[in-house]
Backbone bond lengths (Angstrom), bond angles and torsions (degrees), N, CA, C in turn:
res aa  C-N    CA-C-N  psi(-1)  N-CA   C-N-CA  omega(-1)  CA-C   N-CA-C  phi
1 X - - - 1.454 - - 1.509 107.81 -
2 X 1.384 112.69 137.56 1.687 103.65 -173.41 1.874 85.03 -153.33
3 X 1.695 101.50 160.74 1.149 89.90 170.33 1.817 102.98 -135.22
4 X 1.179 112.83 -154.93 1.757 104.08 -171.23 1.388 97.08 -108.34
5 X 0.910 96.93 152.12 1.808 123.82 175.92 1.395 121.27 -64.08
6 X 1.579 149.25 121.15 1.509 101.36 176.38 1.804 114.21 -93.91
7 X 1.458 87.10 105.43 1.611 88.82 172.54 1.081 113.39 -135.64
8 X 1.247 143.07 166.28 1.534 147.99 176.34 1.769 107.65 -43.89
9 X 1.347 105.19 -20.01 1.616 106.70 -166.39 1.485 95.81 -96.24
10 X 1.000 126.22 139.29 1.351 131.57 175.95 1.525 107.94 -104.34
11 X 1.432 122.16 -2.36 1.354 102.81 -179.85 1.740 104.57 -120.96
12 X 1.387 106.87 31.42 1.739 104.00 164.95 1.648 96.17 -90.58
13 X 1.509 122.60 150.39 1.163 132.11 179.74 1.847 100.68 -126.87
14 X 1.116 116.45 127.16 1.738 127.57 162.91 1.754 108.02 -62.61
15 X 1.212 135.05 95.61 1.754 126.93 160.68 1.511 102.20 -88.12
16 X 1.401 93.12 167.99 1.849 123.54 171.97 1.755 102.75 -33.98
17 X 1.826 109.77 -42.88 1.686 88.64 -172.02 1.666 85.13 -94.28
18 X 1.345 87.51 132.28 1.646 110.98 149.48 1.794 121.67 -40.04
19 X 1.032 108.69 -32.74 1.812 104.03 174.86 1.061 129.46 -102.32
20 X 1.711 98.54 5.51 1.918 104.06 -168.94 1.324 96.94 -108.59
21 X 1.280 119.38 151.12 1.613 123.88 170.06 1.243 101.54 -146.42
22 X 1.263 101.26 121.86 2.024 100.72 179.78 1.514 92.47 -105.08
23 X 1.501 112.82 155.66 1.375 147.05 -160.50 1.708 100.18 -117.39
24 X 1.066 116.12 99.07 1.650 119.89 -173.10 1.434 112.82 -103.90
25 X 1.401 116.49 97.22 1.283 112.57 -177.44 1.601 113.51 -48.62
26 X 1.486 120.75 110.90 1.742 100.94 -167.30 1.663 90.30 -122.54
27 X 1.435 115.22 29.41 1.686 102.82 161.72 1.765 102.05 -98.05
28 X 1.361 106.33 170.15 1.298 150.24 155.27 1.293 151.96 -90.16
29 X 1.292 152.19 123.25 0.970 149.15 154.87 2.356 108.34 67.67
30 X 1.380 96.89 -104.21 1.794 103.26 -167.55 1.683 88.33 -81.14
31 X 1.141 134.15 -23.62 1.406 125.74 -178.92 1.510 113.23 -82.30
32 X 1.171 120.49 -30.93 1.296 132.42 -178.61 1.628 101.11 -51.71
33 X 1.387 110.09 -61.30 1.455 126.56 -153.86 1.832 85.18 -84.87
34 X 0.899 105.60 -56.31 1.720 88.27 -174.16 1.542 129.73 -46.45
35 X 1.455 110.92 -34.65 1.402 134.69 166.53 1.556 112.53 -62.91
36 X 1.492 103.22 -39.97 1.912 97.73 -168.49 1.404 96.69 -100.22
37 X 1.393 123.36 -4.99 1.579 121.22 169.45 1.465 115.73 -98.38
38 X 1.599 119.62 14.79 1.563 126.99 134.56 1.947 73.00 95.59
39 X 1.609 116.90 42.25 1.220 102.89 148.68 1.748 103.23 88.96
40 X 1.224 125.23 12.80 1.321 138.38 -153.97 2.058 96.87 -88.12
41 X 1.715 98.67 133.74 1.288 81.13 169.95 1.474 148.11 -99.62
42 X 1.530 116.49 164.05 1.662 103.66 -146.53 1.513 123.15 -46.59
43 X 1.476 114.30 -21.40 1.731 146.16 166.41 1.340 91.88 -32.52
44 X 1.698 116.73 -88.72 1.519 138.44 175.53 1.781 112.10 -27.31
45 X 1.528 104.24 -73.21 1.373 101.96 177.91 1.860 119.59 -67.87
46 X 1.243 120.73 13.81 1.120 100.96 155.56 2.029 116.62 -113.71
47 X 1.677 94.44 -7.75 1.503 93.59 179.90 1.656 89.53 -76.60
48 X 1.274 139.85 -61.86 1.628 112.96 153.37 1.226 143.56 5.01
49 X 1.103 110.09 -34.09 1.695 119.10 -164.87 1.145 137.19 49.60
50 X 1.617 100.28 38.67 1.720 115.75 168.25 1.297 92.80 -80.62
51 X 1.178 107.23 170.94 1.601 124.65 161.36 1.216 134.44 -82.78
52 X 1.608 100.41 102.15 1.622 97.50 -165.21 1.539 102.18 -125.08
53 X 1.630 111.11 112.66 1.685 123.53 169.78 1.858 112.54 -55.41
54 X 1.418 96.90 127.18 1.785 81.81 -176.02 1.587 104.55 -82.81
55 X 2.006 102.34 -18.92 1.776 91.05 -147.79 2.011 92.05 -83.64
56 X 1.296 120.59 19.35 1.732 128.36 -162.52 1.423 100.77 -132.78
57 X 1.262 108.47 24.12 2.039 97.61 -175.86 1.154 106.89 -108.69
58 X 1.678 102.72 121.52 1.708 114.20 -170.36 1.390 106.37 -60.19
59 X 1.696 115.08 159.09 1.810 107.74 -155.03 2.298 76.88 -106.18
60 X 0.797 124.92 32.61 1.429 114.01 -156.47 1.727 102.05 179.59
61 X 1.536 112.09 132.64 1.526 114.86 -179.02 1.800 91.91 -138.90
62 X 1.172 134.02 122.32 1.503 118.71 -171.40 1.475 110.92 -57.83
63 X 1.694 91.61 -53.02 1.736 121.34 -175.42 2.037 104.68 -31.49
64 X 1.256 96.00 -69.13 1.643 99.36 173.80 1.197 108.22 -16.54
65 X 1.253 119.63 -86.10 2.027 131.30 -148.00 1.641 86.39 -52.53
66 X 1.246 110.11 -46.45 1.633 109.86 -155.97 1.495 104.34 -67.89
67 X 0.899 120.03 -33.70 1.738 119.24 161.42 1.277 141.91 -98.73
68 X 1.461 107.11 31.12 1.608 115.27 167.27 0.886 82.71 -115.57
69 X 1.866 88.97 131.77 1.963 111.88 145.49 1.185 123.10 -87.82
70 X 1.843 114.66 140.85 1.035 131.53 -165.37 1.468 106.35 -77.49
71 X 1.609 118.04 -50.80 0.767 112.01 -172.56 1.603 127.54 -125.97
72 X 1.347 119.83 167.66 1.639 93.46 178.90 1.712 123.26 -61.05
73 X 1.139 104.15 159.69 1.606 80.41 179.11 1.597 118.70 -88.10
74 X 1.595 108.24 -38.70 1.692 87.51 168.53 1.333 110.96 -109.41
75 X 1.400 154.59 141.64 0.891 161.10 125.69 1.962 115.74 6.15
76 X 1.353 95.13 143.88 1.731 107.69 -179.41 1.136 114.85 -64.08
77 X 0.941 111.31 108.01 1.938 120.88 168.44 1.177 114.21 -105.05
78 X 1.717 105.87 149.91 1.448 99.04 167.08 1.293 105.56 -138.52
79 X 1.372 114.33 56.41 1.734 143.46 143.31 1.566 128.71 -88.09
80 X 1.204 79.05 100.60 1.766 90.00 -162.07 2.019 107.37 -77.03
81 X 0.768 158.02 -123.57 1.449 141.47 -112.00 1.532 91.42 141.97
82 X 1.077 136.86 127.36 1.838 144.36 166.43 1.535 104.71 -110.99
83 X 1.487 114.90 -41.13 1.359 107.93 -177.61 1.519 116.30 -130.72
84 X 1.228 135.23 176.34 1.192 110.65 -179.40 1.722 118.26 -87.41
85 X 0.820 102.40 154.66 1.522 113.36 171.94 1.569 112.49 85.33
86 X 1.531 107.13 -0.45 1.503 127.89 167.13 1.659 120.45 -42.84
87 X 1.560 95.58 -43.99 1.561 102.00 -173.61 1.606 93.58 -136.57
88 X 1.568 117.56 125.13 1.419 132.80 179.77 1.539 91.07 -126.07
89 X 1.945 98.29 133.52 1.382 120.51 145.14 1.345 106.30 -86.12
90 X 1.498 116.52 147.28 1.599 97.83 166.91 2.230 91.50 -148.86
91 X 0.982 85.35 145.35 1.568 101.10 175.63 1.980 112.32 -61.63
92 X 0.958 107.69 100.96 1.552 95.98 -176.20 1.482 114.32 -120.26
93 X 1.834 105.58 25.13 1.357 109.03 -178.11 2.095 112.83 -69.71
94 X 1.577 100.82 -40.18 1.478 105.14 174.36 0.970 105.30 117.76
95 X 1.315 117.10 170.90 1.774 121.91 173.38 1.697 115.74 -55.71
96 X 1.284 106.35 145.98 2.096 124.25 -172.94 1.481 72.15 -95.61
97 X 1.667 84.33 125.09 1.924 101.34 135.05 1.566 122.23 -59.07
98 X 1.318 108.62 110.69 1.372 102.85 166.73 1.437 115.75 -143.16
99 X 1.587 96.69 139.92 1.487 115.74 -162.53 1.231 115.91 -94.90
100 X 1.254 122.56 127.24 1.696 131.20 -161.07 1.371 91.77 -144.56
101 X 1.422 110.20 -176.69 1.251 120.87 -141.33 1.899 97.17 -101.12
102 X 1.544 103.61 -8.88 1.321 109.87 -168.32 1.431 105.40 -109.39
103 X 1.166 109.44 -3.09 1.730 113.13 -173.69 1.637 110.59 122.46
């Protein structure tokens, strides 16, 4: 007997031991492949030749919206770099919350 977690993930499950959390793959079919093809669309995964049902294809994936960027992240320059290490992008958004089964 296990019950669900409340987290954005719908496939962590709560069991009897307190430290175990099993991960239940609970998609199907065109969702399956869209999810394990890093979100790929159903167009793509069928020129692939996975198996993709047309009359079962969800009209909506949440995950999607939440991971397209809108915009570029740095802006067009036309300052070029002479040596290396002259001109650095560097990521200064910080560590992603991410939710696992351990915290």
């Amino acid at each position: 007997v296990s019950q669900a977690l409340p987290t954005d993930d719908s496939r962590l499950q709560q069991t009897h031991c307190p430290d175990l959390a099993l991960s239940q793959p609970c998609f199907s079919g065109n969702i399956f492949w869209h999810t394990r093809l890093g979100h790929l669309s159903f167009d793509k995964i069928k020129q692939l030749g996975f198996p993709c049902n047309n009359t079962n294809m969800p009209s909506f994936c949440p995950v999607c919206p939440k991971a397209k960027l809108h915009r570029q992240p740095f802006p067009l320059s036309t300052t070029r770099a002479s040596r290396f290490f002259e001109l650095l992008h560097v990521d200064i958004w910080g560590a992603y919350r991410c939710f696992t089964h351990d915290g």
